[in-house]
N, C-alpha and C positions, 0 to 999 in steps of 0.2 A: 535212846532216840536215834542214833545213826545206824543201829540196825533196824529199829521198823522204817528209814526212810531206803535200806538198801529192799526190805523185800516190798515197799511200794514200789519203788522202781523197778523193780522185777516184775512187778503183778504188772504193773501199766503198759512193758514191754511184752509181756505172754499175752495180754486183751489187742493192743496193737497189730499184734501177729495175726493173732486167730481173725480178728475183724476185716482184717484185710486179704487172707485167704478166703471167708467165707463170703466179703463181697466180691469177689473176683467168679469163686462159683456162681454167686446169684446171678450174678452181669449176664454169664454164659447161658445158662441155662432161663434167664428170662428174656433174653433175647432170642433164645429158639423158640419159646412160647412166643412172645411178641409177635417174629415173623411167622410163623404157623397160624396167628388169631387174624393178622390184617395184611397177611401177604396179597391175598385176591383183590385186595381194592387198590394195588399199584400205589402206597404213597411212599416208597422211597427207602431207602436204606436209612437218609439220616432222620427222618421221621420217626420211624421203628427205632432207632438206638434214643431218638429222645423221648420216647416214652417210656421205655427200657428203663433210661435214669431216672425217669419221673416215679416209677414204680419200688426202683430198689431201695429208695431213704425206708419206706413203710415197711418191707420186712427186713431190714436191720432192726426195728427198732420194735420188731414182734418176736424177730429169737434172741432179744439181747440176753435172755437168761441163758442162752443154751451157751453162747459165748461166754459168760462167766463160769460154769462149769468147763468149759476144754479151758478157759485161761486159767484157772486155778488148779485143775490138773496137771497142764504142764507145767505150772510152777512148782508145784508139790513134786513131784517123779523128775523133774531135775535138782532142785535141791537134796532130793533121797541118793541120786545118782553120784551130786557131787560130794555126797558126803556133810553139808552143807549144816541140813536137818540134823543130821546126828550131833555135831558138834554143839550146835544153836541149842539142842534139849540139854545137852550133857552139862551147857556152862549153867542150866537150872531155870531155863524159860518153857513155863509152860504151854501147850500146846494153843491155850486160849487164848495169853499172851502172845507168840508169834502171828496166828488170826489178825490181832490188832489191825497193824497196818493193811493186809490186804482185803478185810471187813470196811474198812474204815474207805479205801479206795473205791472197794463195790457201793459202798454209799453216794459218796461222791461223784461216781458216774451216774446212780441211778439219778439223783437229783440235775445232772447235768441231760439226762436223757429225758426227763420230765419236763423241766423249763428252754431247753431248746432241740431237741432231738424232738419231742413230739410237734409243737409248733411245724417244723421243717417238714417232717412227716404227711403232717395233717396238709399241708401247704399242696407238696407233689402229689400227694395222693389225690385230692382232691381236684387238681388240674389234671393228672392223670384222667380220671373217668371225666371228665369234662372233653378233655380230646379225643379218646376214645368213643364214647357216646357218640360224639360229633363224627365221627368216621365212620360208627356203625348206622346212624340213624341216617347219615348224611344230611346233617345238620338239624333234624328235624325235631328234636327235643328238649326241656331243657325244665328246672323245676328250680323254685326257691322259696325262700321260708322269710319273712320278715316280721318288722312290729303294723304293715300294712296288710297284713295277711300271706295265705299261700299262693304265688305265681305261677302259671306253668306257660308254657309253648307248646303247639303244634304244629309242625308244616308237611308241606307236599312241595313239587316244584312248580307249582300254580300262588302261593304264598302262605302265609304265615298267617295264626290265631294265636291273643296271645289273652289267657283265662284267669282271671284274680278271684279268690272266693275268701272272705273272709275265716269262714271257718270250712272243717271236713269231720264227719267221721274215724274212728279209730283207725280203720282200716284202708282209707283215701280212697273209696270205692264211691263215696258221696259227697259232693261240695254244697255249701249251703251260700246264699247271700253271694251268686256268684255274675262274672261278667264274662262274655266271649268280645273282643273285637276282635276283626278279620279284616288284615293285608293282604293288598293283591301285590305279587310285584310290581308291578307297572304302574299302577293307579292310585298306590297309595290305603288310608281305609276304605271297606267301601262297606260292610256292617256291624254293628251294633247288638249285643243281645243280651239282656239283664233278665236272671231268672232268680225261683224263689231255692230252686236246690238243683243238681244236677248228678245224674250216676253216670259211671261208664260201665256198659253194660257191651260184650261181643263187638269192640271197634265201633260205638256209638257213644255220644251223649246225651242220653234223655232226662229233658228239661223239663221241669213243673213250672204254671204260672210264670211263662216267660214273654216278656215284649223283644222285639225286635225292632229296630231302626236301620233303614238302607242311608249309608253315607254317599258322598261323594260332590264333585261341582254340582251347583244350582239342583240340585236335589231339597226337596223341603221332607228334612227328618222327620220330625214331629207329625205333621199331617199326612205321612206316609206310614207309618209305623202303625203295626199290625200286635194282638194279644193274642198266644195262643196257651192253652190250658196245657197241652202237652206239647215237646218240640223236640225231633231227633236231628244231632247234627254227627257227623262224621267225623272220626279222631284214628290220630295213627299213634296214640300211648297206651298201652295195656299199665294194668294195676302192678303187676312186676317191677315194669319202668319205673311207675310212679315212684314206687316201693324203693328199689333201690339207688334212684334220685337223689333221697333222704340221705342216705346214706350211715353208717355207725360214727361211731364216737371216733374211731381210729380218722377220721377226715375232716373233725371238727379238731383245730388247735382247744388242749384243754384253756385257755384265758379266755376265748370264746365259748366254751361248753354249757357254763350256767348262763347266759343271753339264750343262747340258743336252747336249748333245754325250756326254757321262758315262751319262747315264739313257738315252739311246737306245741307246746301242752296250750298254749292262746288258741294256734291255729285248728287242735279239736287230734291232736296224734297224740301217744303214747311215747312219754319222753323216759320211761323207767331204762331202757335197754342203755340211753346217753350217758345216766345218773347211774349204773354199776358202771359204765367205761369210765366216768370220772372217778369215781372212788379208787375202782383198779386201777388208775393211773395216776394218783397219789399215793397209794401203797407201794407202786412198782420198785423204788425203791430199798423197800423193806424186804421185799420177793430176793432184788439182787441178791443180799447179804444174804438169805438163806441159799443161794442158789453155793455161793461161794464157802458158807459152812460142809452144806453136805459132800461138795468136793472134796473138804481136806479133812472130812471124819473119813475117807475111804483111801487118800492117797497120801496123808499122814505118817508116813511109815516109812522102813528102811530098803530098798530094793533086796538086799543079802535075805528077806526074809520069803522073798520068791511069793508071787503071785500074784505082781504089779497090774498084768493084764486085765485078769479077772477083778482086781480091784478097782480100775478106772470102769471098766464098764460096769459095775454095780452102781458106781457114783452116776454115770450117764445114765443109767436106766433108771435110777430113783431120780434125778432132776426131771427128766421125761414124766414118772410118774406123778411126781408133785406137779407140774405143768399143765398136765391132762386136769389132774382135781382141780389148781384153779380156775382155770377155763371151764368144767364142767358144772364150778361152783358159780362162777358168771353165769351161765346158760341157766342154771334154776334161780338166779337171780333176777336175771333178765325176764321170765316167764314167772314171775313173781311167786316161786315158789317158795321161797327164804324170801327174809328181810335184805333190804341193798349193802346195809353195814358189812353182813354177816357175810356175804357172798364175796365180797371185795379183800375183807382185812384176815376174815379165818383161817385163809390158807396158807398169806404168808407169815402169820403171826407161830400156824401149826410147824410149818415148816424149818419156823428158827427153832421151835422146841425142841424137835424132831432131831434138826441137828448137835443142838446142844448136848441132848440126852445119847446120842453116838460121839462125841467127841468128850466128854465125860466117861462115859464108859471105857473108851479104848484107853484115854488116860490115867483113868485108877484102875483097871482091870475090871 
């Protein structure tokens, strides 16, 4: 027991290290990105560094696996150094046994990065493009998803529309059961316009079977209000926008993903992309531990037996390549080419085999 709690504490002080050198790179290097994307709009040095931070929680918590391969590296390749490993096997603990505790800590963070690393994530990320948007559009857009329907915004600096439609098309190219009202700065509303569907079509909205009503003082709505069979009104959001409005699952906290998940498939979108993010982030987890087997089926070993080098980076090159097939098994997930199960849990499920069956090997020969 007091040695698996000395090579937890080991493992927790190599993740420590590495997590904290590789945010330190992100810092830097997302912060030359940052000022290179919104240097031209002048807002500021501390602006750019707080979106900076608003950005970096979400890819810590996109390479956590890479971090558990270099943290179980260095822990393997200094215990081989210090001699450490050798002793630990020779008093008669197996290779799978030693595993324990630092399997056992990869668990435990993934579970910790699941119930509050993603939350956090999802939190900044999501104020992230919320700020962002707002500085590139200069305030002019803005989208939401409720159990009221889908919302959007468009403005100019003449004022604001702001468009409710119950439902849309898969592809938010078409709103159906939809509403425009339009603010003016100055004046408050001033119309009105309930159609029976609406596309955007080239920086326009055309409306089917839509009425219109002019707002404002001592205006009589009703007896003013005009039907027109067709109506183009003018919009500064392309399908893009809308698009990526929505945003992935990486910006929805998983506690909220099945609600939301709920209101988009209501609102007429395609919620399968949400439904592989949350399975894969209930698995992530399982991903760690294999992340931290295949480490120590490669760095398992004595340094006197020469070719540490080439061993760590075999480990990093197959973490990388298990990485890529997850991810590449999301994307046929996601594009419903597999089932969601199958895309989510195959890889990390393959990848503890994978290890096992290298860490088994090296041990009986």
């Amino acid at each position: 027991m007091i040695l698996h709690l000395y090579f937890a504490r080991r493992f927790i002080t190599s993740v420590l290290l590495i997590t904290t050198v590789i945010f330190a790179l992100i810092m830097l290097v997302d912060l030359v990105e940052q000022t290179r994307k919104f240097g031209e709009y002048d807002i500021g040095w501390q602006r750019i560094m707080g979106l900076t931070l608003l950005n970096v929680p979400q890819t810590i918590n996109q390479i956590l696996p890479l971090i558990m391969i270099l943290a179980t590296v260095a822990l393997f390749v200094s215990l081989a150094r210090s001699s450490e490993l050798v002793v630990t096997r020779a008093s008669g603990r197996s290779a799978l046994k030693i595993l324990m505790a630092p399997g056992a800590v990869a668990l435990l963070i993934g579970l910790i990065a699941v119930s509050a690393l993603n939350p956090i994530a999802a939190a900044t990320g999501a104020r992230y493009i919320q700020l962002s948007d707002r500085i590139l559009s200069n305030g002019g857009a803005a989208l939401s998803i409720s159990d009221e329907g889908l919302w959007l915004r468009q403005g100019t600096p003449e004022g604001q529309t702001v468009i409710r439609a119950w439902r849309s098309n898969t592809d938010a190219s078409v709103l159906y059961d939809v509403t425009f009202l339009t603010y003016d700065n100055a004046n408050g509303p001033i119309q009105r316009i309930e159609a029976q569907s609406a596309a955007l079509e080239d920086g326009t909205w055309s409306l089917r079977l839509a009425k219109k009503w002019p707002l404002g003082q001592g205006v009589n709505a009703e007896g003013n209000a005009t039907f027109h069979e067709t109506l183009t009104i003018p919009s500064s959001l392309t399908l893009d926008r809308i698009r990526s409005s929505i945003g992935d699952a990486g910006t929805v906290a998983i506690y909220d993903l099945p609600e939301y998940i709920a209101q988009l498939e209501q609102a007429g979108f395609s919620a399968r992309k949400h439904k592989v993010g949350l399975q894969a982030e209930i698995a992530r987890p399982l991903f760690l531990v294999a992340m931290v087997l295949v480490a120590s089926a490669f760095t398992m070993r004595h340094t006197r037996f020469g070719g540490t080098g080439v061993a760590v980076l075999a480990s990093v090159l197959l973490g990388f390549g298990l990485y890529f097939i997850r991810s590449f098994a999301q994307i046929l997930g996601e594009n419903g080419q597999i089932p969601i199960l199958l895309s989510a849990w195959a890889p990390p499920v393959a990848a503890v085999l994978l290890a096992l069956g290298l860490l088994l090997h090296v041990e009986d020969g």
